[in-house]
MARVEX-827317 format. One record per residue (C-alpha): x, y, z. Coordinates in steps of 0.05 Angstrom, whole numbers. Each point is the difference from the previous one (the first is absolute). Last residue first. Example, Ala and Ser with C-alpha at 12.3 -4.5 7.8 and 13.67 -1.06 7.14 Angstrom:
BEGIN
+--------+--------+--------+
!      u !      v !      w !
+--------+--------+--------+
!    273 !    -21 !    143 !
!    -27 !    -69 !     13 !
+--------+--------+--------+
//
This chain:
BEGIN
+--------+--------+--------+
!      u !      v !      w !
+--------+--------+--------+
!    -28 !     48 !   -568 !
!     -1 !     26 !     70 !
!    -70 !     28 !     39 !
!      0 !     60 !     54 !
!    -24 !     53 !    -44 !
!    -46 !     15 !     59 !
!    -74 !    -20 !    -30 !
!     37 !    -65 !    -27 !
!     10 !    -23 !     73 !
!    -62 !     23 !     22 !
!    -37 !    -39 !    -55 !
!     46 !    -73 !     29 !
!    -10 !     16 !     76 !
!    -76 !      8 !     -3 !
!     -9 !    -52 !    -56 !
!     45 !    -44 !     53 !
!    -40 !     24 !     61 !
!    -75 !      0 !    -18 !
!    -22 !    -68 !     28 !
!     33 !     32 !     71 !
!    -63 !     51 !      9 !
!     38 !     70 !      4 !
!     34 !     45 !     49 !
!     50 !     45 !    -25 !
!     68 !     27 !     13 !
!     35 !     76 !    -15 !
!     67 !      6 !      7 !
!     65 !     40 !     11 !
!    -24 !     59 !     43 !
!    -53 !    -46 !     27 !
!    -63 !    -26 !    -11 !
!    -67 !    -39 !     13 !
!    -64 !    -19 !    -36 !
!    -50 !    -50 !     20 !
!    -59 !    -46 !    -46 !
!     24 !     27 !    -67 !
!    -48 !    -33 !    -50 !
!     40 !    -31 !    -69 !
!    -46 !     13 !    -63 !
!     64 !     -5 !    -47 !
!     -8 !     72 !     -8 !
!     -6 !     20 !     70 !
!     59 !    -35 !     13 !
!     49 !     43 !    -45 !
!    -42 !     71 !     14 !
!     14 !    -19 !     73 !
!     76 !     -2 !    -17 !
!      5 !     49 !    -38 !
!    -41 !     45 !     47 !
!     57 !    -29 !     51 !
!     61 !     30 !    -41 !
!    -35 !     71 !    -15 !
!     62 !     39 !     20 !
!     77 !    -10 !     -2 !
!     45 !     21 !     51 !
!     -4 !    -55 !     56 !
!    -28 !    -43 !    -50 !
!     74 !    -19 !    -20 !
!     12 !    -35 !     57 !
!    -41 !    -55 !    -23 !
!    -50 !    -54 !     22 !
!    -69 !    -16 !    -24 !
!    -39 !    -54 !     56 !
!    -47 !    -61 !    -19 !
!    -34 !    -18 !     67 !
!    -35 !    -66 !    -10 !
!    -76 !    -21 !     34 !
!    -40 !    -60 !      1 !
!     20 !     -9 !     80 !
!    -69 !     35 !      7 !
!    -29 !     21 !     79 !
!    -66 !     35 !     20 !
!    -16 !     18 !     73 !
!    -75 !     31 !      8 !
!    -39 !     53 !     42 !
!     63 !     36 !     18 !
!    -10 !     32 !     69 !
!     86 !     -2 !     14 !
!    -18 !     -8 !     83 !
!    -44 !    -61 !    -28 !
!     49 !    -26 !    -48 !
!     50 !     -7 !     41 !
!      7 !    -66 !     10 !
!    -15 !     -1 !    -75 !
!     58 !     43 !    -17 !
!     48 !    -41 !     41 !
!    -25 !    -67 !    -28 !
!     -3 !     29 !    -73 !
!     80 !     26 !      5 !
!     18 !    -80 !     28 !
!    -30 !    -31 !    -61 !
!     22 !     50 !    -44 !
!     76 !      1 !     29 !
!     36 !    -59 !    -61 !
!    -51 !     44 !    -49 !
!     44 !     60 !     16 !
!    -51 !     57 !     19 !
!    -43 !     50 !    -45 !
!    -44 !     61 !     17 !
!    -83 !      3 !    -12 !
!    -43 !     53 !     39 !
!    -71 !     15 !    -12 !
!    -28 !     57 !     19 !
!    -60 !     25 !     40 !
!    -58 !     36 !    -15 !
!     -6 !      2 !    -70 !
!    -46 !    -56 !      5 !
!     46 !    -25 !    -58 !
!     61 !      3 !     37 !
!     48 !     60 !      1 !
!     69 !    -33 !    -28 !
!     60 !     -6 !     37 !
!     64 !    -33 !    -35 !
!     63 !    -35 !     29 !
!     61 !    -28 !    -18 !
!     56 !    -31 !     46 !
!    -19 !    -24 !     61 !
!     59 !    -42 !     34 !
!    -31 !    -43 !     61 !
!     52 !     13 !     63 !
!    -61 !    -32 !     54 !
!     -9 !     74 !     16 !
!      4 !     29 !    -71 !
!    -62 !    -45 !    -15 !
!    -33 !     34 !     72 !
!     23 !     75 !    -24 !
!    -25 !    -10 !    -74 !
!    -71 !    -10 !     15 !
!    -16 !     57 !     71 !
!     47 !     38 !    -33 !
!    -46 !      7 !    -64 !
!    -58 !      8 !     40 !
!     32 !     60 !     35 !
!    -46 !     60 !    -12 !
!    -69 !    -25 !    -31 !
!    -23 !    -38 !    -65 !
!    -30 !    -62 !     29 !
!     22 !    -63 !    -40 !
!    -53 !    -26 !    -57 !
!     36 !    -56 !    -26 !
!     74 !    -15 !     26 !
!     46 !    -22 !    -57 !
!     53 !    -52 !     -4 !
!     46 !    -13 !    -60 !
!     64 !    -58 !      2 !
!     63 !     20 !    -35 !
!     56 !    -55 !    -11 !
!    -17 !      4 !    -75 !
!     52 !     45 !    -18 !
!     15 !     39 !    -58 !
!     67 !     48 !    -28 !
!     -4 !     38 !    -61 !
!     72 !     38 !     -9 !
!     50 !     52 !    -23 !
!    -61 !     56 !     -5 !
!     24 !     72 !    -25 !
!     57 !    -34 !    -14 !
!     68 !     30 !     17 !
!     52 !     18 !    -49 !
!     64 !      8 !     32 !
!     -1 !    -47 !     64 !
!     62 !     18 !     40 !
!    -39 !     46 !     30 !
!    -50 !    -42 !     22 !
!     44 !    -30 !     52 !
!     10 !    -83 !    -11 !
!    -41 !    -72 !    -15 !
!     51 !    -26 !    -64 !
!    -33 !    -49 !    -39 !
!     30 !    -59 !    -35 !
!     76 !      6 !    -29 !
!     16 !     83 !     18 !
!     64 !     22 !      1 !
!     26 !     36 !     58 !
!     32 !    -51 !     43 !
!     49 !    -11 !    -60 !
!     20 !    -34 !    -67 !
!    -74 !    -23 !    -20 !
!    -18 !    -65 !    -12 !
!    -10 !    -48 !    -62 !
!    -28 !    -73 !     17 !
!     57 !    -38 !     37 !
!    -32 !    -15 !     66 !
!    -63 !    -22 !    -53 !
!    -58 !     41 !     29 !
!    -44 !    -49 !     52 !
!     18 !     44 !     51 !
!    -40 !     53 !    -21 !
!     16 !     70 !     15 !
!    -30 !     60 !     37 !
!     52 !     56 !     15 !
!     -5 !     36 !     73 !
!     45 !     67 !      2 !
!      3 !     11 !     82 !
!    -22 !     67 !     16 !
!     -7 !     -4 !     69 !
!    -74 !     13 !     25 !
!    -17 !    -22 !    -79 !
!     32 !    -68 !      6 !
!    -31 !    -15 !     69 !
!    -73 !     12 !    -36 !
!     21 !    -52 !    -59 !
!     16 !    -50 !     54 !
!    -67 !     14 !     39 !
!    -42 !      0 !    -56 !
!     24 !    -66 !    -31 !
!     27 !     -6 !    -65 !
!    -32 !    -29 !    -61 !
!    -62 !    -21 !     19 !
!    -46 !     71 !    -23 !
!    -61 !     -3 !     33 !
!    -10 !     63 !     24 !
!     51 !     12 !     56 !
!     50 !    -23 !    -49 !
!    -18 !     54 !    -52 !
!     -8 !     60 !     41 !
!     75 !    -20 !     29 !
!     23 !    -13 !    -67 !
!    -30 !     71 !    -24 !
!     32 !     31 !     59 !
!     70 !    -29 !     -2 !
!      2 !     20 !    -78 !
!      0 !    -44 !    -49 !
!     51 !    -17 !    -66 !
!     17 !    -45 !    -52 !
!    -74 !    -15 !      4 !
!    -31 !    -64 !    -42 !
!    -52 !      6 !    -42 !
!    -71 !    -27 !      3 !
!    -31 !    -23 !    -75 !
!    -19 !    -71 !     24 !
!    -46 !     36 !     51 !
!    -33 !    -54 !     50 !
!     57 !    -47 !      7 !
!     54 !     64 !     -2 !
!    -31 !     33 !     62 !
!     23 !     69 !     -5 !
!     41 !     54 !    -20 !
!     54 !    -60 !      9 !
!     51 !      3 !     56 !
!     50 !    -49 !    -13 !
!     37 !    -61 !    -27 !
!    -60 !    -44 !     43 !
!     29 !    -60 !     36 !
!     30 !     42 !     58 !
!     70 !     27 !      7 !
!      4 !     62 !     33 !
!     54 !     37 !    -15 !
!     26 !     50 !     54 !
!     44 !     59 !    -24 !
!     70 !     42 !     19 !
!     -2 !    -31 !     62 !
!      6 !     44 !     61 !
!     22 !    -62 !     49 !
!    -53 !     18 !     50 !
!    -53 !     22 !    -59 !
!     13 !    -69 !    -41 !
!    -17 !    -36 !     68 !
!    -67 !     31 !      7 !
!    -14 !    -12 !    -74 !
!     17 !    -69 !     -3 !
!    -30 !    -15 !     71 !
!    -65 !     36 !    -17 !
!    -11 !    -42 !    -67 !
!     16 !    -59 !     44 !
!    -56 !      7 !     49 !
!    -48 !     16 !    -54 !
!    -59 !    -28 !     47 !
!     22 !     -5 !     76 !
!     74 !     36 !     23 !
!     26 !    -69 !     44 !
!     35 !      3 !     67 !
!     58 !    -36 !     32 !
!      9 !     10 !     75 !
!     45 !     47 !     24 !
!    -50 !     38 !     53 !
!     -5 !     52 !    -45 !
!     -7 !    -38 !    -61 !
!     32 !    -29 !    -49 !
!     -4 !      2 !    -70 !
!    -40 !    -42 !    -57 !
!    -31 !      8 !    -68 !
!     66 !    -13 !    -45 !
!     57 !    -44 !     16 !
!     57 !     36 !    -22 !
!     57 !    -31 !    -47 !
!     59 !     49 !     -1 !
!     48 !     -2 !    -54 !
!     80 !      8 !     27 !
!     54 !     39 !    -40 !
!     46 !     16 !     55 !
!    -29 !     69 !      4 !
!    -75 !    -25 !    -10 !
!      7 !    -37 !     68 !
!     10 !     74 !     28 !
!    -61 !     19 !    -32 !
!    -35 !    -51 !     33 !
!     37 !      3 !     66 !
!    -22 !     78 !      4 !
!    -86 !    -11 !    -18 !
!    -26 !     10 !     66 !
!    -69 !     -3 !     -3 !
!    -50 !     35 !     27 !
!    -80 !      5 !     21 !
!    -30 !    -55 !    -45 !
!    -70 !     -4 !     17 !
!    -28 !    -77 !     27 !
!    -56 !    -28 !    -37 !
!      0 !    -72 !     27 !
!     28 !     23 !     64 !
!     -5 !     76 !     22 !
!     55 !     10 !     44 !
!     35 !     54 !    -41 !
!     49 !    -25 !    -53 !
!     84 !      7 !     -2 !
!     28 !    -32 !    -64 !
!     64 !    -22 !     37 !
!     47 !    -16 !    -47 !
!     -2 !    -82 !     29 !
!    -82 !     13 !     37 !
!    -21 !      7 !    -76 !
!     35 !    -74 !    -24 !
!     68 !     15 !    -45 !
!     24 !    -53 !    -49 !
!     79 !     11 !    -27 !
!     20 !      8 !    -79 !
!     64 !     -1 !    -22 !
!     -5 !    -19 !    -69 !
!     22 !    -61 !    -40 !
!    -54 !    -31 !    -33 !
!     -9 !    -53 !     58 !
!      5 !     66 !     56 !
!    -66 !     25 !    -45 !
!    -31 !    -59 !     19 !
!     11 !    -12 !     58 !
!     -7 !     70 !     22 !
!    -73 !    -11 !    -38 !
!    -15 !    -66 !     52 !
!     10 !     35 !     56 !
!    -43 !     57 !    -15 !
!    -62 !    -45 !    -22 !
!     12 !    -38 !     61 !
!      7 !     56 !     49 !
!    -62 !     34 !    -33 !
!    -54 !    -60 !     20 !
!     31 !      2 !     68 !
!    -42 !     68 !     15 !
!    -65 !    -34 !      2 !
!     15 !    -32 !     59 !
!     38 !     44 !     43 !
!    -48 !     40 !    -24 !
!    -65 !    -40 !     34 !
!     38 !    -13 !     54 !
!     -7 !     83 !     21 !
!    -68 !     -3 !    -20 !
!    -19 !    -47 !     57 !
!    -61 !    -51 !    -37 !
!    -75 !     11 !      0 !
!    -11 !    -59 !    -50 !
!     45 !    -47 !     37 !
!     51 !    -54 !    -46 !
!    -39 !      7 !    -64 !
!      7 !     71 !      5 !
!     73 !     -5 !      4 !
!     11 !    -49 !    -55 !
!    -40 !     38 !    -44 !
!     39 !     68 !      6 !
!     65 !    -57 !    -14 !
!    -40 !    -22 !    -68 !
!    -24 !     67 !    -17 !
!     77 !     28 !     12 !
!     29 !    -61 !    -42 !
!    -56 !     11 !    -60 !
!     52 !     25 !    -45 !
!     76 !      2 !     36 !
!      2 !     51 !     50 !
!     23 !     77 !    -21 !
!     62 !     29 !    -24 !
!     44 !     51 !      7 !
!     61 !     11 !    -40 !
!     58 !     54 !     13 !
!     49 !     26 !    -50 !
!     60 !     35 !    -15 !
!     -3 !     10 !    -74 !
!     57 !    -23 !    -48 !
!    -29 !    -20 !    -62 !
!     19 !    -71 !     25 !
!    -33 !     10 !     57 !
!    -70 !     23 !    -29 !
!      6 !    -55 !    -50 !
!     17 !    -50 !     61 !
!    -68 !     25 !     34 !
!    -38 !    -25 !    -65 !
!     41 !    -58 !     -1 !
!    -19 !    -15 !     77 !
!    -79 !     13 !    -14 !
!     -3 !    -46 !    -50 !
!     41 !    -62 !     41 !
!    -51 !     18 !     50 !
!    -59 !    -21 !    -57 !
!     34 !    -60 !     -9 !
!      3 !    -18 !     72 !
!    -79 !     22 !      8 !
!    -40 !     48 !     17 !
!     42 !     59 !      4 !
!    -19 !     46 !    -54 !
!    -78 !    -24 !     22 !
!     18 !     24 !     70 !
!     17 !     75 !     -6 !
!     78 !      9 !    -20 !
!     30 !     79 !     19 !
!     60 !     23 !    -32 !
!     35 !     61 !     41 !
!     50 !     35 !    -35 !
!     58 !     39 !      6 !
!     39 !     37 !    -66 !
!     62 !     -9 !    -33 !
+--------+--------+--------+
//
């Protein structure tokens, strides 16, 4: 017998039928005799619907409404599964965040969870009881119901399997797991049995949609086993016997990864947005005088390249924003443009970071001349280089990416039959 914590985003829940999925796939867990928790998020389209409501009603609206809003979309979708799963005869009981308590910090709309108190749960697991969570909300300090922002439910699942010390977390998504990479631009990517927390966490922050940063960041603080599964799997396809067998792809510790890849993954993502400063002054804290302003008003910079310009007299610097902050990064550059002394401000959303990921280049060498030797030979320019223990990411024009991703991806070894 194991515990387990079975997390529904809101395409596995989007309709009656689809809830009727979900509670076979939690009675096969039952029936094998697992104690288990679910978590699930709104209905499809019911938390854009209820964020629309609210901004239709005032624009600059109190944040603390605006979750007791948005949070109702969970308490139906978690009503209606203990319904369900209570019509096909098991126990099952709904539980809203403030009900455990999920504990959050004040920070509505993106609140932190801080603790949770996961003794009734397992106690309800004694007398043979499934827990139905509703994902992505808590409550505050001042006991007023909170929500956790983008991946809300993700976080819940794997919050909640830590307090109850789960034996795994499955998320259930509409992918059945974590492929080396995009599967609609390589038809040859494989999927992973298994990833490391680092790798997924490299791979998430670049592009990746599978899980969300945050969740997969919580896992690897406390070790919680996260498998990726679809939920659009037959509840009766063939499963394994016990929490440790492996269905989609299992996100754990390296070391239970026997043979790693030197690279596990390609990962892209077109969210990038380019600006470079023409002919900046080269003296003694230029570069604070660019990057302290944008870090200021909380802009994330992530690459960046200096070049000496051709007057060789000055440089010019280029670095790389979210294209959601580019608007907002070139009015706080150019209102400072005059303390900065660049001559010109040049932006390009034409841009896609392709990134290599693997723990394996920890110990092996030459893994990035392989992978400029790769792009250099399909004529691909690198505009920006950056990297990590893990990973190396470029810069190059966007009309590139899926030759980019798809020679890269045979450079590696990377491709199935």
């Amino acid at each position: 017998m194991a515990r387990l914590v079975m997390k529904f985003g809101g395409t596995s829940v989007a309709d009656i039928a689809r809830i009727r999925n979900v509670a076979q796939h939690v009675k096969r867990e039952v029936d094998a005799g697992h104690e288990v928790a679910v978590v699930v998020s709104a209905m499809s389209g019911t938390t854009n619907q209820l964020v629309a409501w609210a901004r239709e009603t005032a624009p600059l609206h109190d944040a603390r409404e605006y979750d007791a809003i948005v949070a109702t979309g969970e308490q139906v979708t978690v009503g209606l599964l203990a319904i369900e799963l209570q019509r096909i005869g098991i126990p099952a009981r709904s539980w809203l965040g403030w009900q455990i308590p999920i504990r959050t910090d004040n920070a509505h709309g993106a609140a932190r969870i801080q603790d949770i108190n996961g003794d009734e749960l397992i106690r309800r697991f004694g007398e043979g009881q499934v827990a139905v969570i509703a994902g992505f909300q808590g409550l505050g300090p001042d006991n007023r119901i909170t929500t956790l922002g983008r991946g809300g439910s993700d976080t819940s699942a794997v919050a909640i399997a830590a307090a109850i010390k789960a034996d795994r977390c499955d998320i259930y998504t509409d992918v059945d797991g974590v492929y080396t990479t995009d599967p609609r631009i390589v038809a040859k990517a494989r999927k992973l049995d298994k990833i490391s927390y680092e790798e997924m966490l490299e791979m998430a922050s670049l592009g990746a949609k599978v899980l969300q940063t945050r969740s997969v960041e919580l896992a690897m603080v406390y070790r919680v086993r996260l498998q990726v599964r679809s939920s659009f799997d037959a509840p009766d396809a063939p499963q394994g016997t016990g929490a440790g067998d492996i269905v989609g792809t299992l996100v754990c510790d390296e070391e239970e990864i026997v043979e790693q890849q030197v690279v596990s993954g390609i990962a892209y993502s077109k969210d990038e947005a380019k600006i470079t400063l023409v002919k900046v002054e080269d003296r003694p804290g230029v570069a604070a005088k660019v990057f302290g302003p944008l870090a200021d008003n909380s802009i994330n910079v992530d690459m960046i390249i200096q070049n000496v310009s051709d007057d060789g007299k000055s440089t010019d610097m280029t670095f790389t924003v979210p294209q959601a902050e580019l608007a907002r990064a070139e009015d706080v550059i150019r209102k400072a443009q005059a303390e900065i002394g660049a001559k010109e401000i040049k932006t390009d959303t034409n841009v896609v970071k392709v990134s290599i990921i693997g723990i394996g280049m920890r110990s092996h060498a030459g893994v990035a001349k392989t992978m400029f030797q790769t792009l250099a030979a399909k004529g691909i320019n690198i505009l920006a280089i950056t990297t990590s223990e893990i990973k190396v990411s470029v810069l190059i024009e966007a009309e590139y990416t899926e030759l980019a991703v798809r020679a890269l991806h045979t450079a590696y070894g990377l491709d199935g039959e």
